[in-house]
MOPAC internal coordinates of N, CA, C and O (Angstrom, degrees):
PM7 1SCF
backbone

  N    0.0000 0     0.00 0     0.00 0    0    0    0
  C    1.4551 1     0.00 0     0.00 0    1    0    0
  C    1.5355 1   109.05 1     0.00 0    2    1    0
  O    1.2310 1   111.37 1   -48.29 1    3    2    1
  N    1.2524 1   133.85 1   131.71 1    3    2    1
  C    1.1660 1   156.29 1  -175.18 1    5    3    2
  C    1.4088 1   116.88 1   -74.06 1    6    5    3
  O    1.2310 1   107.18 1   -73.32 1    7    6    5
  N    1.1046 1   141.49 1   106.68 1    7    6    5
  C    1.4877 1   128.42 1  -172.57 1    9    7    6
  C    1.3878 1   106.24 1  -101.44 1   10    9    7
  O    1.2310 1   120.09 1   -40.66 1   11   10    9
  N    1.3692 1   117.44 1   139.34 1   11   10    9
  C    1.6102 1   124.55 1  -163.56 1   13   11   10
  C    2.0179 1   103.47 1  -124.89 1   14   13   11
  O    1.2310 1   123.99 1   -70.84 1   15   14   13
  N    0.8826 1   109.95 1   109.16 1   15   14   13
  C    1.1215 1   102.23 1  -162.65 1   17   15   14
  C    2.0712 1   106.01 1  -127.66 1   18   17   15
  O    1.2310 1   108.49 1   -37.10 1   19   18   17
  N    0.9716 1   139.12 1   142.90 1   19   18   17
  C    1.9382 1   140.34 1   154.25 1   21   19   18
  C    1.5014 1   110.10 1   -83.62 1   22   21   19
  O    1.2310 1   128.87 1   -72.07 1   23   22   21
  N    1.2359 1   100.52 1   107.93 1   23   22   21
  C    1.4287 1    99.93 1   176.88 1   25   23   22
  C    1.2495 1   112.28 1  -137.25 1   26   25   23
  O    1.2310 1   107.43 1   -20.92 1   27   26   25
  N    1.5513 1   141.05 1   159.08 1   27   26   25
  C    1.5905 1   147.00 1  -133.19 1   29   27   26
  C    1.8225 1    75.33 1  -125.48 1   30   29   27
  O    1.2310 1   128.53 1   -62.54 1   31   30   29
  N    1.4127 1   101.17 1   117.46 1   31   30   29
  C    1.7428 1    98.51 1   172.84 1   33   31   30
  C    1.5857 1    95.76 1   -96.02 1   34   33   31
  O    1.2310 1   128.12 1   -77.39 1   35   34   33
  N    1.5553 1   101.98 1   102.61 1   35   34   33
  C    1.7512 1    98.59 1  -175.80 1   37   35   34
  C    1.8584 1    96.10 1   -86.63 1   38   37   35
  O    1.2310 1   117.44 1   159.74 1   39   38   37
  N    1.4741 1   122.48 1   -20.26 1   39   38   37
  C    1.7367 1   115.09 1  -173.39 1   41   39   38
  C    1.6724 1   100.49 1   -48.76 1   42   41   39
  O    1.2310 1   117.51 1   167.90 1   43   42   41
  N    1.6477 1   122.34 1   -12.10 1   43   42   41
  C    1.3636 1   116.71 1   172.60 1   45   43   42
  C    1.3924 1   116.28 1  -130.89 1   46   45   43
  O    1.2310 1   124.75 1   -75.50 1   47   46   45
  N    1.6142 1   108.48 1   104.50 1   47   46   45
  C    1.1897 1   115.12 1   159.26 1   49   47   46
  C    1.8898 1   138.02 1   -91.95 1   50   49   47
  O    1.2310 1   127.94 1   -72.99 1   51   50   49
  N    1.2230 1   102.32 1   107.01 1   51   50   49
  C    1.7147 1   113.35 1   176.05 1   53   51   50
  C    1.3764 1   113.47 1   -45.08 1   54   53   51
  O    1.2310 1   128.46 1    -8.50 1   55   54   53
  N    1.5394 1   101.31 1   171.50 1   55   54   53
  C    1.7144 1    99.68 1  -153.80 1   57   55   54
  C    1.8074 1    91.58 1   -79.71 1   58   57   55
  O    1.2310 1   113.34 1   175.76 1   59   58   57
  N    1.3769 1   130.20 1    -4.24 1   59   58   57
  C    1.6588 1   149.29 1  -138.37 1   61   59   58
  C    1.8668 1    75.83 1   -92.92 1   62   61   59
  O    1.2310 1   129.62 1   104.86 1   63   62   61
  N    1.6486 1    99.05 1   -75.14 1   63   62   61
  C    2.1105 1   101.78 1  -172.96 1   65   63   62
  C    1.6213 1    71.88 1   140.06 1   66   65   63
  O    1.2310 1   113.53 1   177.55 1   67   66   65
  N    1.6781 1   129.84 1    -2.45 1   67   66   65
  C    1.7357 1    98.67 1  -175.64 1   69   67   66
  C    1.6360 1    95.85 1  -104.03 1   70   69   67
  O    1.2310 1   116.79 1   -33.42 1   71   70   69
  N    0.9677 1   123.71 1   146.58 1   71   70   69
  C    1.5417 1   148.74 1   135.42 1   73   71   70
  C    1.5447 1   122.01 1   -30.52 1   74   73   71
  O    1.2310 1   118.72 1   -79.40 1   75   74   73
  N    1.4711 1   120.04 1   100.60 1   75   74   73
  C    1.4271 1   100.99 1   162.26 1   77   75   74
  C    1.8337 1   132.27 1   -37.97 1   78   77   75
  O    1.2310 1   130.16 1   -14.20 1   79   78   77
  N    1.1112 1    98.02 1   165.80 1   79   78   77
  C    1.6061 1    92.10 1   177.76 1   81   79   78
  C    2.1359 1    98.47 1  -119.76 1   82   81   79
  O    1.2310 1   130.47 1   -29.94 1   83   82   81
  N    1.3202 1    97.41 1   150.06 1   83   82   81
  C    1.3995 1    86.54 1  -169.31 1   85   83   82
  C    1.6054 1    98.72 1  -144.98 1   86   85   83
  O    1.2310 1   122.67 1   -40.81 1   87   86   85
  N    1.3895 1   112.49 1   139.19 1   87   86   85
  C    1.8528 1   107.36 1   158.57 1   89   87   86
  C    1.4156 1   122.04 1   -79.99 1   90   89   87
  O    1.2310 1   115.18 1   -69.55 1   91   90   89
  N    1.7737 1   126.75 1   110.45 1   91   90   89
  C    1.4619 1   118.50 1   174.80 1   93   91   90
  C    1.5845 1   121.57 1   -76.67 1   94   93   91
  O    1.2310 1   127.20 1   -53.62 1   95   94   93
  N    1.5469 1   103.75 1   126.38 1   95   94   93
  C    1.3242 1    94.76 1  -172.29 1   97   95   94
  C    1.7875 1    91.54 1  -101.47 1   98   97   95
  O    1.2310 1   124.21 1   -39.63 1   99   98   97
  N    1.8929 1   109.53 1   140.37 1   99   98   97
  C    1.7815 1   102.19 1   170.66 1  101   99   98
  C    1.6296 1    91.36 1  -141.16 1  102  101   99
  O    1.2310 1   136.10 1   -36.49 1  103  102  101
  N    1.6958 1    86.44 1   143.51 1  103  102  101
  C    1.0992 1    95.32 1   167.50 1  105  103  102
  C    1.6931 1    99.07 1  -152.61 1  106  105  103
  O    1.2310 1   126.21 1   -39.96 1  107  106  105
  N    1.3991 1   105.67 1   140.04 1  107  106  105
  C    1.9079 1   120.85 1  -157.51 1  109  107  106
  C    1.2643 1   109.23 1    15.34 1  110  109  107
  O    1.2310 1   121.40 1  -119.02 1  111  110  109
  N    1.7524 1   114.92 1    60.98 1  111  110  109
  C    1.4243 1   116.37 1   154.20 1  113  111  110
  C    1.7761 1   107.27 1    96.86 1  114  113  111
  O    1.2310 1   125.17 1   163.08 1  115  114  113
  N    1.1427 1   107.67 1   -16.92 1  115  114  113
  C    1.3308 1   122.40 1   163.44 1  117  115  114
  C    2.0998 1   137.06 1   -73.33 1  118  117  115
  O    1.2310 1   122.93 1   -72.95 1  119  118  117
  N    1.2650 1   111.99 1   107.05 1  119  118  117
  C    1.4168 1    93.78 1  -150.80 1  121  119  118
  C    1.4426 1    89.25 1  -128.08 1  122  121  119
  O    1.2310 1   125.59 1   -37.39 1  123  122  121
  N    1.6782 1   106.86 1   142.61 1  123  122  121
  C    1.5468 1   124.45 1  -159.17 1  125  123  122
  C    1.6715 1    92.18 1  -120.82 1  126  125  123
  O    1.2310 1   110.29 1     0.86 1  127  126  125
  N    1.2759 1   135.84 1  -179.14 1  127  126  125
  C    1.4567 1   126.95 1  -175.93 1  129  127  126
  C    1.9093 1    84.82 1  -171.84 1  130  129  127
  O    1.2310 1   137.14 1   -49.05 1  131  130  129
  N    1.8106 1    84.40 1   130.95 1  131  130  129
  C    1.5257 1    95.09 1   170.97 1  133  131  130
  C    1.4173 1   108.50 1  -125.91 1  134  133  131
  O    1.2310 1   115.32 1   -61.33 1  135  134  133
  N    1.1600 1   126.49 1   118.67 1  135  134  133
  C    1.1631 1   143.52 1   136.96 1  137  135  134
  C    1.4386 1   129.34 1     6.43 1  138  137  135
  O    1.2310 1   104.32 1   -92.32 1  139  138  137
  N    1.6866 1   146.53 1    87.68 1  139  138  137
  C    1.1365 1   116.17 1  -168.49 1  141  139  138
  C    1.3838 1   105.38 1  -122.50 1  142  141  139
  O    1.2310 1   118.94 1  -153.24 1  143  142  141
  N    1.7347 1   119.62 1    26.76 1  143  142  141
  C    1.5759 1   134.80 1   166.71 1  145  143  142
  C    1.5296 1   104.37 1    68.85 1  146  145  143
  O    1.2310 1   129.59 1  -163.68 1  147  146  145
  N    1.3218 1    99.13 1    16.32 1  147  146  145
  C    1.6621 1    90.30 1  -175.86 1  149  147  146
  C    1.7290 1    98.74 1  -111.36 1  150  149  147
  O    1.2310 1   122.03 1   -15.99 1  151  150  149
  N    1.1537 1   113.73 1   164.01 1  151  150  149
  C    1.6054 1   121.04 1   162.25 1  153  151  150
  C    1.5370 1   103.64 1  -144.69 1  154  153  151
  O    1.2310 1   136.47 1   -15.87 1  155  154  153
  N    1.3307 1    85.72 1   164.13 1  155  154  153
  C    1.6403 1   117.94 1  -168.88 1  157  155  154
  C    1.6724 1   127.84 1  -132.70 1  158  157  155
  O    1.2310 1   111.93 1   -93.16 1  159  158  157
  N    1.0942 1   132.82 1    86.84 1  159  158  157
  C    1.5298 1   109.46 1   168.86 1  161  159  158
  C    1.4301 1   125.83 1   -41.63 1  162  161  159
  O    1.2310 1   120.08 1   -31.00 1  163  162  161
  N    1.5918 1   117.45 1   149.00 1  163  162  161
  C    1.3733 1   119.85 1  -168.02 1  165  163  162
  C    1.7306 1   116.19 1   -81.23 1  166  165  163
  O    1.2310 1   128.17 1   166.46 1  167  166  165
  N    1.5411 1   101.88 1   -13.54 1  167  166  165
  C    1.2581 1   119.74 1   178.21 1  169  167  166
  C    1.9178 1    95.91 1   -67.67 1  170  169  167
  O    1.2310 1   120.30 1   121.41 1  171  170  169
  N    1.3326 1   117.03 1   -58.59 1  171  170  169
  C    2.0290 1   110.43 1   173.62 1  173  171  170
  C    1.3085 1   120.30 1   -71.42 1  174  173  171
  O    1.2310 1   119.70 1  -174.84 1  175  174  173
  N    1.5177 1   118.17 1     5.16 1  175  174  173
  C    1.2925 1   107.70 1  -170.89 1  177  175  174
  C    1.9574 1   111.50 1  -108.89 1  178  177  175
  O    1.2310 1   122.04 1   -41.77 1  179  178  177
  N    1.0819 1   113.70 1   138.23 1  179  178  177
  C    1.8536 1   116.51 1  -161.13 1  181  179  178
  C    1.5246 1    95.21 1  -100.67 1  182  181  179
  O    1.2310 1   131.40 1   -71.97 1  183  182  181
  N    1.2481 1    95.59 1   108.03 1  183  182  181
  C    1.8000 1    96.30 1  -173.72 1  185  183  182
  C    1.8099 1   110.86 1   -70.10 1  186  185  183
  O    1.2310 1   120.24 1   166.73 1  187  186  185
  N    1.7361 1   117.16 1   -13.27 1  187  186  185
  C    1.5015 1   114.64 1   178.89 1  189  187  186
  C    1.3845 1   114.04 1   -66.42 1  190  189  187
  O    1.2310 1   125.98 1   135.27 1  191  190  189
  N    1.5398 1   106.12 1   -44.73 1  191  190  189
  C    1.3845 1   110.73 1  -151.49 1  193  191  190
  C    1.9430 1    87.39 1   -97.89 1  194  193  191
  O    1.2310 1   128.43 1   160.40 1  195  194  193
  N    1.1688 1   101.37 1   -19.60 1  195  194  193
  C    2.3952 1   103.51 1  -169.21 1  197  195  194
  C    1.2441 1   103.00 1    49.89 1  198  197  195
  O    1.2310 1   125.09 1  -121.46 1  199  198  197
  N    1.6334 1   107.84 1    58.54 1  199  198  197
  C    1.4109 1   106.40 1   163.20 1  201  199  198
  C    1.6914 1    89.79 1  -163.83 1  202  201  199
  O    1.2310 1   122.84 1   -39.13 1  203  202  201
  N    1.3803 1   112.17 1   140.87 1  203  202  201
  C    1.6590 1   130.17 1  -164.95 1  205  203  202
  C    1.6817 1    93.38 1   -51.85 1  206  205  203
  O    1.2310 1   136.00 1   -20.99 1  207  206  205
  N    1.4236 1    86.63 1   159.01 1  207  206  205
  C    1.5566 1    93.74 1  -178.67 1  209  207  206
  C    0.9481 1   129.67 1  -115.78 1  210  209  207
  O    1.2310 1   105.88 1    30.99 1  211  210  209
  N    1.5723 1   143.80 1  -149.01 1  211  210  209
  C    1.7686 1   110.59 1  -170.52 1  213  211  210
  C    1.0305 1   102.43 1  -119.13 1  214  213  211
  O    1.2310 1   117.01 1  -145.35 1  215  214  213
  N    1.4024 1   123.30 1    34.65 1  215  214  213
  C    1.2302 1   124.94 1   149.57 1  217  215  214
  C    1.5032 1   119.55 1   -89.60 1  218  217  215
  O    1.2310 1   116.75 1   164.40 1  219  218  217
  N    1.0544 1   123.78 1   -15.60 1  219  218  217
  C    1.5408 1   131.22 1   176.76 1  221  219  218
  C    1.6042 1   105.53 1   -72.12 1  222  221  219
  O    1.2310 1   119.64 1   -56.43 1  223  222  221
  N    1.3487 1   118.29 1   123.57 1  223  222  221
  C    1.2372 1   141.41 1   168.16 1  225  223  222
  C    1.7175 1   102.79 1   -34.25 1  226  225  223
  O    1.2310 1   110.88 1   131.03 1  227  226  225
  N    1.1030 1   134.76 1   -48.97 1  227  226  225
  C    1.4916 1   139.99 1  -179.00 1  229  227  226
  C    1.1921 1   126.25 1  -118.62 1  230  229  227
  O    1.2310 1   130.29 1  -137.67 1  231  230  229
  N    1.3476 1    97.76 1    42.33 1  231  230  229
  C    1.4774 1   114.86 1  -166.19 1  233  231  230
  C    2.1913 1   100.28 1   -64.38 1  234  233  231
  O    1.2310 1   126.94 1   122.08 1  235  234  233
  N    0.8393 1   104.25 1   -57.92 1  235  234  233
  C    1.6065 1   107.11 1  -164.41 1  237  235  234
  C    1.4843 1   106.49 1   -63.16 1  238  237  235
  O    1.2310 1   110.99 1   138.89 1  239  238  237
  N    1.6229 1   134.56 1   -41.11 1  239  238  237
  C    1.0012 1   122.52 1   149.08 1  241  239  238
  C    1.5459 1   141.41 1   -45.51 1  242  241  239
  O    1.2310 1   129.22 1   155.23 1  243  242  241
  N    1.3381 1    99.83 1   -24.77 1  243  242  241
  C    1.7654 1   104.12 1  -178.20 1  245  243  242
  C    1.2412 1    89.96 1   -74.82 1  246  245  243
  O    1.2310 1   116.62 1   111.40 1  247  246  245
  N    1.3376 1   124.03 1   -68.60 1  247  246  245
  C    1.4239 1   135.20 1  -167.93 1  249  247  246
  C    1.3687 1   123.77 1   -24.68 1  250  249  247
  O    1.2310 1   126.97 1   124.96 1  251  250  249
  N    1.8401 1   104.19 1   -55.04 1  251  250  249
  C    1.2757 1   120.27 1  -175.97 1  253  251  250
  C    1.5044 1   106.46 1   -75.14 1  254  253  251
  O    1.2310 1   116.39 1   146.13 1  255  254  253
  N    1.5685 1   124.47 1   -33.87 1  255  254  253
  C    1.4629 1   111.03 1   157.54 1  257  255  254
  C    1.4496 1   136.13 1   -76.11 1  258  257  255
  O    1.2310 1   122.99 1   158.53 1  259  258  257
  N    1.4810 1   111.87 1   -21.47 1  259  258  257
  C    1.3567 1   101.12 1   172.89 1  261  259  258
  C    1.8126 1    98.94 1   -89.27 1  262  261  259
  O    1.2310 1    99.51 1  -147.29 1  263  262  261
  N    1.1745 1   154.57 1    32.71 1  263  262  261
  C    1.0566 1   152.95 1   122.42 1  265  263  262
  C    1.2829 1   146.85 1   -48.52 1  266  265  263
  O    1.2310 1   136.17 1   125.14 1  267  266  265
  N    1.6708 1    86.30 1   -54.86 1  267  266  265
  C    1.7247 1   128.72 1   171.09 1  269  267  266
  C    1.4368 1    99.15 1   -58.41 1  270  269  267
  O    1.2310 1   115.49 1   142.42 1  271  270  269
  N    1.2810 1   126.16 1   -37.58 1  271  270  269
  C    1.4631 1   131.71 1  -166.61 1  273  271  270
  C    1.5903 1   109.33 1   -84.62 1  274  273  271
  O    1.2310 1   124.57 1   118.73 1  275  274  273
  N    1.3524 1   108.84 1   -61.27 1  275  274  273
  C    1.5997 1   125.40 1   165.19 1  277  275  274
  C    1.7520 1   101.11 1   -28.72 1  278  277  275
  O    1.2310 1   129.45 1   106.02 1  279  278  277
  N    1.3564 1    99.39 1   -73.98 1  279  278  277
  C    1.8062 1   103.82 1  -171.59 1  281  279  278
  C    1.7544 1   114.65 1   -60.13 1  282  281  279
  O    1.2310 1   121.89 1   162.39 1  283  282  281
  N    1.6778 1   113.98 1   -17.61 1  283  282  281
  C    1.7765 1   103.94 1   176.69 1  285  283  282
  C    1.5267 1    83.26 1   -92.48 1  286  285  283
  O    1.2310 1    97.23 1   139.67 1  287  286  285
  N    1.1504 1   158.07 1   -40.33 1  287  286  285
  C    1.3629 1   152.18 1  -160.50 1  289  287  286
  C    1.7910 1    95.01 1   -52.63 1  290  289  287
  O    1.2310 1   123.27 1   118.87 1  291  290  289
  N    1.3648 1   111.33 1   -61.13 1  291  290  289
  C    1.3834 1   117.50 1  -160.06 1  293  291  290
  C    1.1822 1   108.33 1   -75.40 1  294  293  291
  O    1.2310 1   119.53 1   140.44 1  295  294  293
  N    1.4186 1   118.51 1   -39.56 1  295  294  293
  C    1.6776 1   104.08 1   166.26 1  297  295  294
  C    1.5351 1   122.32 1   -69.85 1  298  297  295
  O    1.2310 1   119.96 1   170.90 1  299  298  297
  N    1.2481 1   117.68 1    -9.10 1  299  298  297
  C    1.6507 1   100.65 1   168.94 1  301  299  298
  C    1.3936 1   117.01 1   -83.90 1  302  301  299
  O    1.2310 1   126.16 1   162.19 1  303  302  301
  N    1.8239 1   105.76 1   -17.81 1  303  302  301
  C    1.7041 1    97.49 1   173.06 1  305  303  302
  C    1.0951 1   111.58 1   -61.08 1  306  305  303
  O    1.2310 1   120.10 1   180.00 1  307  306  305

């Protein structure tokens, strides 16, 4: 089973102070990372839920795209 996960890749910080935002793909311990051109500071980002929080200025748009992404990820598994 494939685990599909949004997670704030903070091991890389931009010259900005925000964090890309990335989808982790794992499968038996194996982990792939996609790119979704967006970044985030760690100060807007909600580490429970790994999705920006409502303090972020564009919070409902990120959301609704890193979602949109989550849900085509899982239907191609």
């Amino acid at each position: 089973m494939i685990k599909v996960a949004p997670i704030l890749y903070t091991s890389k910080t931009l010259s900005s102070g925000e964090h890309p935002i990335m989808i982790r793909l794992t499968l038996k311990g194996k982990r792939k990372y996609i790119g979704l051109g967006v970044n985030c500071k760690a100060s807007y980002w909600d580490e429970v839920s790994n999705l920006p929080s409502k303090k972020h200025p564009q919070q409902k748009e990120l959301v609704i795209l890193i979602i949109d992404l989550v849900n085509t990820i899982n239907k191609k598994i």
